[in-house]
C-alpha positions as CSV (number, residue, x, y, z in Angstrom):
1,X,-21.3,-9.3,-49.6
2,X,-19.9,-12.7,-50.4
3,X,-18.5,-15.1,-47.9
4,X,-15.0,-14.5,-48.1
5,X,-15.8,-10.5,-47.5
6,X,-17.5,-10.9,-44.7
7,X,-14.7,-13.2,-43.3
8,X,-12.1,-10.2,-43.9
9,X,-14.3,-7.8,-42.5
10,X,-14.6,-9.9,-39.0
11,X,-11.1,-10.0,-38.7
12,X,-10.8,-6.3,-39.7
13,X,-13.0,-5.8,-37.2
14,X,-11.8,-8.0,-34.6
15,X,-7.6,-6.7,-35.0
16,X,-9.6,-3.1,-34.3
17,X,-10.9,-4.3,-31.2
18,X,-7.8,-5.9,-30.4
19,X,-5.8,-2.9,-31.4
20,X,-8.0,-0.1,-29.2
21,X,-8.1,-2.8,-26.1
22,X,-4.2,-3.2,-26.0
23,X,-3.6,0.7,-26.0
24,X,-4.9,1.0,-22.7
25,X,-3.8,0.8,-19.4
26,X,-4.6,2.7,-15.7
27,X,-3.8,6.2,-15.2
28,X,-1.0,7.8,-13.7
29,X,-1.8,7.5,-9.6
30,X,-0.4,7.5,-6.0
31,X,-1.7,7.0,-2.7
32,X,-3.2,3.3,-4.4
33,X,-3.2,0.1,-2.6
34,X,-2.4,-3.2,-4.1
35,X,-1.5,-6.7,-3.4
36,X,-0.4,-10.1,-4.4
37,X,-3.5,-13.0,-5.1
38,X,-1.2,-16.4,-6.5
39,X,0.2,-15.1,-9.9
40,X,-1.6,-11.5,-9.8
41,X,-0.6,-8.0,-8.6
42,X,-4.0,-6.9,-7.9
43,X,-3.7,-2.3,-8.1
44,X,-7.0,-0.4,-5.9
45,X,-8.0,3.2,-6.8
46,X,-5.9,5.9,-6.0
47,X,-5.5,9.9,-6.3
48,X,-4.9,10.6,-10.1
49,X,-4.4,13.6,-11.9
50,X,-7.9,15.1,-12.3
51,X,-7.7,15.7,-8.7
52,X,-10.3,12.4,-8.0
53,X,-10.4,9.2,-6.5
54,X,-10.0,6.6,-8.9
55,X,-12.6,3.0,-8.4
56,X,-10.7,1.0,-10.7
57,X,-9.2,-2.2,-10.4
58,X,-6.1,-3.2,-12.8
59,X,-3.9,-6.6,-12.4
60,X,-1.1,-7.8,-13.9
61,X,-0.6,-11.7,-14.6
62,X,3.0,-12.3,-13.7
63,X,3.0,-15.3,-14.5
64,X,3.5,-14.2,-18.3
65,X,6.8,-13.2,-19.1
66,X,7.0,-8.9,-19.4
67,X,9.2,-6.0,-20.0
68,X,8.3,-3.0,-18.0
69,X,7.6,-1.1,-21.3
70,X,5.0,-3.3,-22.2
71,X,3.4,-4.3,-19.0
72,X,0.1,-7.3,-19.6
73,X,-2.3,-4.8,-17.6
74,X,-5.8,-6.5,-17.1
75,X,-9.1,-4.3,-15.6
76,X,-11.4,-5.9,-13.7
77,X,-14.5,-4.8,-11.6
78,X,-14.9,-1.7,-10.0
79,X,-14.8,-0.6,-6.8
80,X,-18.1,1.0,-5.4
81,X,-16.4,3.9,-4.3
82,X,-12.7,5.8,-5.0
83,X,-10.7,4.9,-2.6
84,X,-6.6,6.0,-1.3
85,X,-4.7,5.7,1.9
86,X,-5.9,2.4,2.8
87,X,-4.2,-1.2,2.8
88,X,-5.4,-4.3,0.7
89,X,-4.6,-7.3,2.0
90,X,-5.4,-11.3,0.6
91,X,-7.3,-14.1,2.8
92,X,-6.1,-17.6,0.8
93,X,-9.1,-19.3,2.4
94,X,-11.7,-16.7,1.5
95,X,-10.0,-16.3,-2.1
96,X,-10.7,-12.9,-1.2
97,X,-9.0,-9.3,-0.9
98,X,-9.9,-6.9,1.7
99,X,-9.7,-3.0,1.6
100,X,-9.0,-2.5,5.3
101,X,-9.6,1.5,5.8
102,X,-8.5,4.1,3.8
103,X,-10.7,7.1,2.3
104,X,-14.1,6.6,0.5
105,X,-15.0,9.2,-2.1
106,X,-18.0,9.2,-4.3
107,X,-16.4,7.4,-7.6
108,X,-13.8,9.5,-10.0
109,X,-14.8,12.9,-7.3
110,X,-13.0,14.5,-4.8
111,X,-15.9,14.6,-2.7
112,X,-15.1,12.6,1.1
113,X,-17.9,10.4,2.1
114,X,-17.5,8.1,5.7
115,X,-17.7,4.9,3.7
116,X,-17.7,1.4,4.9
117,X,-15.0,-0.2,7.2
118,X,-14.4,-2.7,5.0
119,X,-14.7,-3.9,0.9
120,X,-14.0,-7.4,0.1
121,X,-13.6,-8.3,-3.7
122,X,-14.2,-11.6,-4.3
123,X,-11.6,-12.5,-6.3
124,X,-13.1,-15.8,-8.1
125,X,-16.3,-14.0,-9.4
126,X,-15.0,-10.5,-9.3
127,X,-17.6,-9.1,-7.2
128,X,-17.5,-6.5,-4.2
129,X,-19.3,-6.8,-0.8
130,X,-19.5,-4.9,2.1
131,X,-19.4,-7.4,4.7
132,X,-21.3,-6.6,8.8
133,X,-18.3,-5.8,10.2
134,X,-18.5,-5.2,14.3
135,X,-16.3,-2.4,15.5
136,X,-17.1,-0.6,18.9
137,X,-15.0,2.2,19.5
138,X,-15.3,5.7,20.0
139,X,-13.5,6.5,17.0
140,X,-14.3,5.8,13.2
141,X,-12.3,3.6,12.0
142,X,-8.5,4.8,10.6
143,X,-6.7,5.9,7.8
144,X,-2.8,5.9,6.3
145,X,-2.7,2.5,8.3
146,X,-0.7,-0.9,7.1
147,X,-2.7,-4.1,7.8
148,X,-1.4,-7.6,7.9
149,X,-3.0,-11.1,7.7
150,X,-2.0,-13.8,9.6
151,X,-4.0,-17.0,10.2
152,X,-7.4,-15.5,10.2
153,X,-6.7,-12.4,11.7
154,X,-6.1,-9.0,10.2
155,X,-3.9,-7.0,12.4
156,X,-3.1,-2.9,12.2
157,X,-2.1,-0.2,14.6
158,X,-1.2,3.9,14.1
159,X,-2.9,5.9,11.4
160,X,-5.2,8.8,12.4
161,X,-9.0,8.9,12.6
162,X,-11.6,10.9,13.6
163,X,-14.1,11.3,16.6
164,X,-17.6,9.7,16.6
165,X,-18.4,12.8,18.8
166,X,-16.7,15.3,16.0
167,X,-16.2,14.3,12.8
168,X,-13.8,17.0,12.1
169,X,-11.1,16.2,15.1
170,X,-8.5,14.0,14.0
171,X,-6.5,12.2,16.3
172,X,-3.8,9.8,15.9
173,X,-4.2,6.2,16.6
174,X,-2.4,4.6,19.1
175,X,-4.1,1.3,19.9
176,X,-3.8,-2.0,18.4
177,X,-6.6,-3.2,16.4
178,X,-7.6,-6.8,15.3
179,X,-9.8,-8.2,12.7
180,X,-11.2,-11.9,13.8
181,X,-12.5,-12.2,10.3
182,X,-14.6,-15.6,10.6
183,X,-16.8,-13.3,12.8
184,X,-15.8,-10.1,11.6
185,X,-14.7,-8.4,14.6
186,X,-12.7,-6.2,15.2
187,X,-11.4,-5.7,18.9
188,X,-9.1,-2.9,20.4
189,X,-6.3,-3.4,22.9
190,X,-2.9,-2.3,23.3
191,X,-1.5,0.8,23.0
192,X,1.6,1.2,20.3
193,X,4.3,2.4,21.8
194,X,5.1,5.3,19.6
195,X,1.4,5.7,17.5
196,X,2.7,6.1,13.2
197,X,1.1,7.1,10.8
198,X,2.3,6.4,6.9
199,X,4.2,3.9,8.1
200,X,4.7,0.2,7.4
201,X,4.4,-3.4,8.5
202,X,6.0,-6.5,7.3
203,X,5.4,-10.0,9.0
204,X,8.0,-12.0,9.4
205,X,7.8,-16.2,9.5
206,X,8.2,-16.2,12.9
207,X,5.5,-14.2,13.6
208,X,6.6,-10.7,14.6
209,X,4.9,-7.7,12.6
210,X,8.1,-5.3,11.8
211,X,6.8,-1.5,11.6
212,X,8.9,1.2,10.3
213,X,9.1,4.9,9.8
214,X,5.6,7.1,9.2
215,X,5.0,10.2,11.7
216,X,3.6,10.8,14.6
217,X,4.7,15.0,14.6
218,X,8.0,14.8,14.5
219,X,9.0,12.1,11.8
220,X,10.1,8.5,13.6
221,X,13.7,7.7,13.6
222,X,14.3,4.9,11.6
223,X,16.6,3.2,14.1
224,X,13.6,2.8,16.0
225,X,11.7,-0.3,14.9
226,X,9.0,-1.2,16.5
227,X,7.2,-5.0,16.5
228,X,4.2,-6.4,17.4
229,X,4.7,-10.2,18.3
230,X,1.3,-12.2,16.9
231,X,2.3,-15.6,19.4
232,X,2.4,-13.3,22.1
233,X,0.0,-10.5,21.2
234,X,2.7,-8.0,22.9
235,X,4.7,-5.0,21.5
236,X,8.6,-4.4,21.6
237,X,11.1,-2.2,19.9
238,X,14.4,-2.5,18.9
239,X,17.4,-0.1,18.0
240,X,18.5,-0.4,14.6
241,X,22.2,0.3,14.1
242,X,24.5,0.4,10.7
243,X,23.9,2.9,8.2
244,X,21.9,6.2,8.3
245,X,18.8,6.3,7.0
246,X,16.5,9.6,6.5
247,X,13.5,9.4,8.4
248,X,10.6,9.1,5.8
249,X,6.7,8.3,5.5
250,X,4.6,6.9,2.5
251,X,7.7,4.0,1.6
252,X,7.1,0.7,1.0
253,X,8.7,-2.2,2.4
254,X,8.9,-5.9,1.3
255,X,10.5,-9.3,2.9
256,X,13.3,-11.3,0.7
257,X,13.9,-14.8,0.5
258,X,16.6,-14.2,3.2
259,X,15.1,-12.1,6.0
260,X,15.8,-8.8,4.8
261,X,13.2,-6.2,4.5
262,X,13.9,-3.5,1.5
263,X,12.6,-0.1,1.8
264,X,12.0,2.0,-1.2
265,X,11.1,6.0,-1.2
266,X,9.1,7.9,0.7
267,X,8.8,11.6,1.5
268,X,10.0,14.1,4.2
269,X,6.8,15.5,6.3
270,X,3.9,14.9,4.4
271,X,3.3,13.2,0.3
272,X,3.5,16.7,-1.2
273,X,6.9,16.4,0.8
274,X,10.8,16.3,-0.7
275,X,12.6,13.1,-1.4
276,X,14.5,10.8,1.1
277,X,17.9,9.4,1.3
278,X,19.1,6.9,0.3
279,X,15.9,5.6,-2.2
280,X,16.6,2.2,-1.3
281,X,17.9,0.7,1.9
282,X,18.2,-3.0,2.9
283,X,17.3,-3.8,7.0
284,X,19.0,-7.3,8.1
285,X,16.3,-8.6,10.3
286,X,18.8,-11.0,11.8
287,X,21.1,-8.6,13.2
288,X,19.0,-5.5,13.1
289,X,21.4,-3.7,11.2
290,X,20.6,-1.0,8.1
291,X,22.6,-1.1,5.3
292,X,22.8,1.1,1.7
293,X,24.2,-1.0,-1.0
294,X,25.7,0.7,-4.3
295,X,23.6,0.4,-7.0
296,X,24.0,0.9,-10.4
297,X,21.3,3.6,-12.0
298,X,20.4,1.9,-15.3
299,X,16.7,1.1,-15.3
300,X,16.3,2.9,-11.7
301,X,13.1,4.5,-10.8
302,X,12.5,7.8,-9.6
303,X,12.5,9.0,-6.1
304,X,8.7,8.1,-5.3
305,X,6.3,8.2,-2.4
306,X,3.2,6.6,-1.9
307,X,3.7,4.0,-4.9
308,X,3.2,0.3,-4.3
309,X,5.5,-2.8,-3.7
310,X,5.4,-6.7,-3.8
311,X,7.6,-8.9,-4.1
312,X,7.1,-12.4,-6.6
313,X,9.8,-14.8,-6.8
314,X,12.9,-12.7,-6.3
315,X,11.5,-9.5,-7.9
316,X,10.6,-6.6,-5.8
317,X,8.0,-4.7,-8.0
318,X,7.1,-1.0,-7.8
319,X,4.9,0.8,-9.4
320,X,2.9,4.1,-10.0
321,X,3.3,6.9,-6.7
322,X,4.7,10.7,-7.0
323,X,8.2,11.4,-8.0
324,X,9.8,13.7,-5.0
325,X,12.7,15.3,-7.1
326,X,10.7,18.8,-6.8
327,X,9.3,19.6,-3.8
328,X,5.3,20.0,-3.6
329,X,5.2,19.1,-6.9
330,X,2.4,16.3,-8.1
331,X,4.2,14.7,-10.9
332,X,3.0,11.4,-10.7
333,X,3.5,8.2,-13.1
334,X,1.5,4.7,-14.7
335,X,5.6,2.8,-14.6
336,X,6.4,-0.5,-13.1
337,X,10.0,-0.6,-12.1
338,X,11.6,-4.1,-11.2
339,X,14.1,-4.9,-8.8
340,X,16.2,-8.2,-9.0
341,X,16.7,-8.4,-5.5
342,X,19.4,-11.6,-5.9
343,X,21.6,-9.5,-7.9
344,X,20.5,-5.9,-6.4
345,X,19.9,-4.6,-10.0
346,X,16.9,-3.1,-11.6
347,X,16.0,-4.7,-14.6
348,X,13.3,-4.5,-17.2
349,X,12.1,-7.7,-18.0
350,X,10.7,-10.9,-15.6
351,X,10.6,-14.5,-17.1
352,X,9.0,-15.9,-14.2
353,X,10.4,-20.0,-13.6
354,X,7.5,-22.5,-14.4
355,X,5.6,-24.2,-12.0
356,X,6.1,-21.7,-9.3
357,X,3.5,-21.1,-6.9
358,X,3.6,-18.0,-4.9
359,X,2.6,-17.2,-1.1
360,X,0.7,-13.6,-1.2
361,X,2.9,-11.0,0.8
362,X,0.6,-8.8,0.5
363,X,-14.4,-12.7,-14.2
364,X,-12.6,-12.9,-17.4
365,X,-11.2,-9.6,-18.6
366,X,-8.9,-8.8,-21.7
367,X,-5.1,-8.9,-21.5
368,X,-4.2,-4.6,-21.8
369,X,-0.4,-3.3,-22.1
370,X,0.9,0.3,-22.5
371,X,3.8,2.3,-23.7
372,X,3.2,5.0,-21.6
373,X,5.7,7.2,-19.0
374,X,5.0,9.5,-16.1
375,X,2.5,12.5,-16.5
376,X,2.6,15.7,-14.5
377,X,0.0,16.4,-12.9
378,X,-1.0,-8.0,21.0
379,X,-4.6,-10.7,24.7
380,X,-7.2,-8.8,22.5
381,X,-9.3,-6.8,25.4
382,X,-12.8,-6.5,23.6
383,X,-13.3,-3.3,25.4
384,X,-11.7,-0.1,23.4
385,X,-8.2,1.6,25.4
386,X,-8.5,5.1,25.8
387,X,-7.3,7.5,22.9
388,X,-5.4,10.4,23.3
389,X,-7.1,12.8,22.2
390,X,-5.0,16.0,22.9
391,X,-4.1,17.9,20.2
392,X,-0.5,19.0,19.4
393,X,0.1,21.5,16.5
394,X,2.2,20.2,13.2
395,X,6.1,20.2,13.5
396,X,7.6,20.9,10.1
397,X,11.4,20.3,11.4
398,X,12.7,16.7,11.8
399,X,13.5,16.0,15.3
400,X,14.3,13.2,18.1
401,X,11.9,10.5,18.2
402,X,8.4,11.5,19.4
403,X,8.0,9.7,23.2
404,X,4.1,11.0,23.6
405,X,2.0,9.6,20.6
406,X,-0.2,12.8,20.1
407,X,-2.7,13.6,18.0
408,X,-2.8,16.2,15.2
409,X,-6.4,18.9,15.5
410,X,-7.1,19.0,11.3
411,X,-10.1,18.2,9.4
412,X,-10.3,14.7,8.1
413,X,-10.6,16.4,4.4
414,X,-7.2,17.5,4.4
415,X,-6.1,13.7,4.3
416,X,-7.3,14.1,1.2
417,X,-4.7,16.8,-0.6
């Protein structure tokens, strides 16, 4: 083969490469975790449509300009388990991400395994660790839980877990848990005042965690917000006035530039439940007042529940998560969906501005995009509080807000599906 041939043929071979690497791009999914490292949306595992636990790791590089057709989908290093109902969250000084809870499952099965408390993914080398992580407690530790950073500390409350004395009895959490993660401790104190589950958590500059919605059996109101204050390691609630918003679980939430937290989705019940109303509802932290602005439809996603949301620059992305228009039915989707949240429109493409460096909210690989669309398918007391642990049976009606955090008896599988 002469010279020239042989070049030809390398670049034959190379656009093939090129062409078959491009054409990919994760799987449909909900119940994922993701978060924000610099210019990355970092997306972990999730249920997908096999009926398995996914172990990937996909990212997108936002700082490269994108339409949501054509999203510049990356795959890095896998988890060493699947993995849903967790929370990821980002420690700046350990350049590292940290899966705090959620479900282990042996990789790409539906098959539960009690996994480790926590994962940390190096995000510099792309490797994974399972750090020595100190947690005494009668309970394993939870799942369907929010987690926030803050100066060293991871904090969390609500979720459900099970007994060390019975695996299979589920209760819900009600106490207050804190990672110290320069030791790796976690201590438990404080009870919650009304114990969520599917809920979330937003911190605000000043300090003050803001949860809203989830379940505790009934659903919460969502006039009742509850926050935990990080200076003062206390809990407080406030009554939320202004529009009305339907109670809801498995929504995201995300802080803009001016203090307002925007909700999206979320289901009635449980995930398999029917969609909300409104999709989208703005919270003026300020005032605590709930609002529903008009929005225009073009470029809208679907109702979801338990997708994913960040907000970069003044973008509020979503992505993957079931679509709730039919009730109990798993039709779940690969889209990103972006939000323009200074001109409350969604839009399709981001041109992030240059020399922008972002503050996370929440090894080399090859640039991958897709054309696809949605398939079918508070002092920290080192000694443990009590749990309730009295069972309560499963109200399927919305009602009043739940004043007695109880637990739900069900086997820790059917968190699962």
């Amino acid at each position: 083969m002469k010279w020239f041939q042989k070049i030809d043929y390398l670049f034959f071979t190379l656009n093939l490469i090129s062409s078959l690497v491009f054409c990919q791009a994760p799987s449909s999914r909900w119940e994922l975790v993701s978060t924000l490292v610099g210019d990355k949306l970092y997306f972990f595992g999730g249920w997908v449509a096999n009926n398995t636990a996914s172990d990937e790791v996909w990212y997108i590089d936002l700082s490269i300009p994108f339409n949501t057709a054509t999203p510049p989908w990356s795959k890095t290093t896998n988890m060493p388990v699947g993995y849903n109902f967790g929370s990821a969250i980002y420690d700046n000084d350990m350049s590292s991400v940290y899966l705090i809870g959620g479900n282990a499952f042996l990789p790409n099965t539906p098959n539960f395994t009690f996994g480790h408390i926590l994962y940390a993914f190096d995000t510099v080398n792309s490797q994974w660790s399972t750090p020595d992580v100190k947690f005494d407690a009668p309970f394993y530790f939870p799942v369907e839980m929010p987690a926030v950073y803050k100066s060293g500390k991871v904090y969390a409350a609500g979720g459900k877990t099970a007994l060390l004395s019975d695996k299979n009895q589920t209760v819900i959490n009600n106490l207050t848990l804190i990672l110290d993660v320069a030791s790796m401790t976690w201590s438990t104190s404080l009870k919650i005042p009304f114990a969520p589950i599917d809920h979330t958590a937003t911190l605000l500059p000043n300090g003050l965690i803001v949860h809203i919605g989830g379940y505790t059996f009934p659903m919460i109101n969502m006039s009742l917000i509850q926050i935990f204050d990080t200076n003062t390691l206390s809990w407080s609630t406030k009554n939320a006035s202004g529009d009305f918003i339907n109670a809801r679980l498995g929504h995201t939430a995300v802080l803009t530039r001016n203090g307002s937290i925007i909700i999206y989705g979320g289901s009635l019940f449980s995930s398999h439940g029917p969609n909300v109303c409104p999709d989208l509802a703005v919270l003026d932290t300020n005032a605590w007042i709930w609002y529903i602005p008009v929005l225009p439809k073009e470029n809208a996603p679907p109702p979801l529940t338990f997708h994913s949301a960040a907000l970069y620059n003044d973008y509020m992305i979503i992505a993957f998560g079931r679509a709730t228009i039919v009730y109990d039915n798993i039709a779940i989707n690969n889209n990103i969906y972006l939000f323009d949240t200074n001109n409350y429109l969604w839009v399709t493409e981001m041109s992030p501005p240059s020399n922008t460096t972002q503050t996370p909210t929440i090894a080399p690989v090859t640039a991958i995009s897709t054309t696809q669309t949605a398939t079918t398918t508070a002092p920290v007391n080192t000694t443990p509080a009590p749990m309730n642990t009295t069972t309560a049976p499963v109200n399927t009606t919305p009602g009043p807000v739940n004043t007695t955090p109880t637990p739900v008896n069900i086997k820790i599988s059917e968190t699962k599906k």
